[in-house]
N, C-alpha and C positions, 0 to 999 in steps of 0.2 A: 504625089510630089509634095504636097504642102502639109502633110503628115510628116515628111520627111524634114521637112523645113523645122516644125514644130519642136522637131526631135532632137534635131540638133539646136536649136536656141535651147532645149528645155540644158542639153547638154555643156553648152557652153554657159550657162546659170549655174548649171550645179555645181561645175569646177569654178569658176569666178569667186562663187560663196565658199570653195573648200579653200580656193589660194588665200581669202580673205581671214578664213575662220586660223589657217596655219600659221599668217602673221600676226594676228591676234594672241594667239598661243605663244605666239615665238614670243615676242613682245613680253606677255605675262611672263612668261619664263624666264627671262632675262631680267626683268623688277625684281621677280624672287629671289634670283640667283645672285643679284648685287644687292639684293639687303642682308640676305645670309651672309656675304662676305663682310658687308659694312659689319655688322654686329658682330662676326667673329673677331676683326680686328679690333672695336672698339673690348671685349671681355678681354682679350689677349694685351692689350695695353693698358688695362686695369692688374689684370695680375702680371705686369711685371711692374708699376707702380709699387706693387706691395713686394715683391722680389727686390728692389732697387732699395724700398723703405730698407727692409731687414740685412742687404747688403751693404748699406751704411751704417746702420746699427750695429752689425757685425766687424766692421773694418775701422770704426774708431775708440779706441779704447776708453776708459770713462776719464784716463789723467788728461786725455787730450783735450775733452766735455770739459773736465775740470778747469783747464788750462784757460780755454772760451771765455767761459765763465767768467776767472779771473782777469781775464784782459777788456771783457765787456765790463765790469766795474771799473778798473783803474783807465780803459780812454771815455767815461763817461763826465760830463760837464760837472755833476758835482763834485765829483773828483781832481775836477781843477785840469783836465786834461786839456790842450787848445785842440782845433778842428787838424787831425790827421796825426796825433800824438797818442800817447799811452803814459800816464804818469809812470816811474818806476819806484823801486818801494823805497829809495834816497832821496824821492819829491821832484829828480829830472821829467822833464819832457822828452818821451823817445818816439821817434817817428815811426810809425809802423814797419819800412824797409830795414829798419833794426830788426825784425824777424825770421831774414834774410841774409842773416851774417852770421860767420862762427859764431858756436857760444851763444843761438839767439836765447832771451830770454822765457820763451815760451817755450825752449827743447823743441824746435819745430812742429809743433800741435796743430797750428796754423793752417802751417804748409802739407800738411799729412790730410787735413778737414780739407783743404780746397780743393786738392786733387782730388778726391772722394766727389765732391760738386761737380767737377769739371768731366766726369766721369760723367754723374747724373745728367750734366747740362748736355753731352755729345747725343745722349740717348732721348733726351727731351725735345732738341734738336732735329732730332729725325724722324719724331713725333710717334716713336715705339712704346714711350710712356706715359701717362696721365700725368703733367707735373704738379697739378694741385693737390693730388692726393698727397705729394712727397712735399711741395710747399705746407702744406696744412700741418705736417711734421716736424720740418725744419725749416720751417719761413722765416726765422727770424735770425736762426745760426744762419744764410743764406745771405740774407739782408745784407747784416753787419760787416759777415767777413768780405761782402763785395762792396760793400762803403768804405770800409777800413783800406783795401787794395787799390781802394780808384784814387782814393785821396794823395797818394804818395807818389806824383810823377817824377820819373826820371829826366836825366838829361838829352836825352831825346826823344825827349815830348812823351813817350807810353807811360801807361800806368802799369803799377805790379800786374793787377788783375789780367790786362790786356796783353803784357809779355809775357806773364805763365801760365795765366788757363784763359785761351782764348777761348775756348766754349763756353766757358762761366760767364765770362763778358760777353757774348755773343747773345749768351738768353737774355741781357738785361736789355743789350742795344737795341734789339728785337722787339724789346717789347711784349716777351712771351711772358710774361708773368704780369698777370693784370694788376694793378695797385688798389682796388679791393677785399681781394682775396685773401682770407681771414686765417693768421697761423697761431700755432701753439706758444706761448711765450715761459721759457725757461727761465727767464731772469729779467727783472727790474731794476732800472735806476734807482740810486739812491739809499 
């Protein structure tokens, strides 16, 4: 009888230690299996970073870059521009919702560039891309043209930015974009 006793304690040990060693297992297995996914989605939001880069690269022509360009000189302070203005090449003051109008002076370049953002921002958004990489890129075309959009409120109370790429504005309200974060700079004042 107490052989039998024996036997069954050894028994119910040896399943104790198997249910223990199973959750152990399960556990490990589950660590694994979320850091594999973690790391899948972090390489998959890297390369579309770089899908995103070269699909903005691809989708703005270089008159529009051009266009940037020119309009980042003439609303710059040496150029005598006041805060939310763009000098134009008769020495007026034009507010940047001048952009926004038939006949804008930048051929809609602007408006073409920020949709393109407001794209990137939807997807940065949902955090499917790395947006420092595409900051690191275009941090500074990014900047400007959402400084230039906030400056120009309308008559009830929105800015450009905020009535036509609410994504765009959303990553700034947000706060997704650290003010750190070091970009490539196409053009200087002055």
């Amino acid at each position: 009888m107490r052989a039998l006793e024996e036997l069954g304690m050894e028994i119910s040990l040896v399943t104790e230690v198997r249910g223990w060693l199973m959750l152990g297992l399960g556990v490990f297995g589950g660590v694994v299996a979320l850091l594999t996914y973690y790391r899948g989605q972090n390489q998959r939001r890297l390369e579309n970073s770089f899908r995103m880069t070269q699909l903005f690269r691809d989708s703005i022509p270089t008159q529009d870059f051009e266009q940037w360009i020119k309009l980042f000189h003439d609303a710059s302070e040496p150029a005598g521009a006041k805060p939310g203005h763009f000098v134009s090449e008769d020495g007026r003051q034009i507010p940047f919702s001048a952009l926004y109008t038939e006949g804008a002076p930048d051929d809609g370049a602007i408006d073409r560039i920020a949709q393109v953002l407001d794209l990137v921002s939807e997807q940065a958004l949902k955090r499917t891309l790395d947006l420092r990489i595409f900051y690191h890129e275009y941090g500074q075309l990014m900047d400007t043209i959402h400084s230039w959009l906030s400056s120009d409120v309308g008559s009830d109370g929105k800015s450009l930015v905020e009535d036509l790429y609410p994504n765009f504005n959303l990553l700034y309200v947000k706060n997704r974009i650290v003010i750190n974060w070091k970009c490539r700079r196409y053009v200087y004042c002055g």
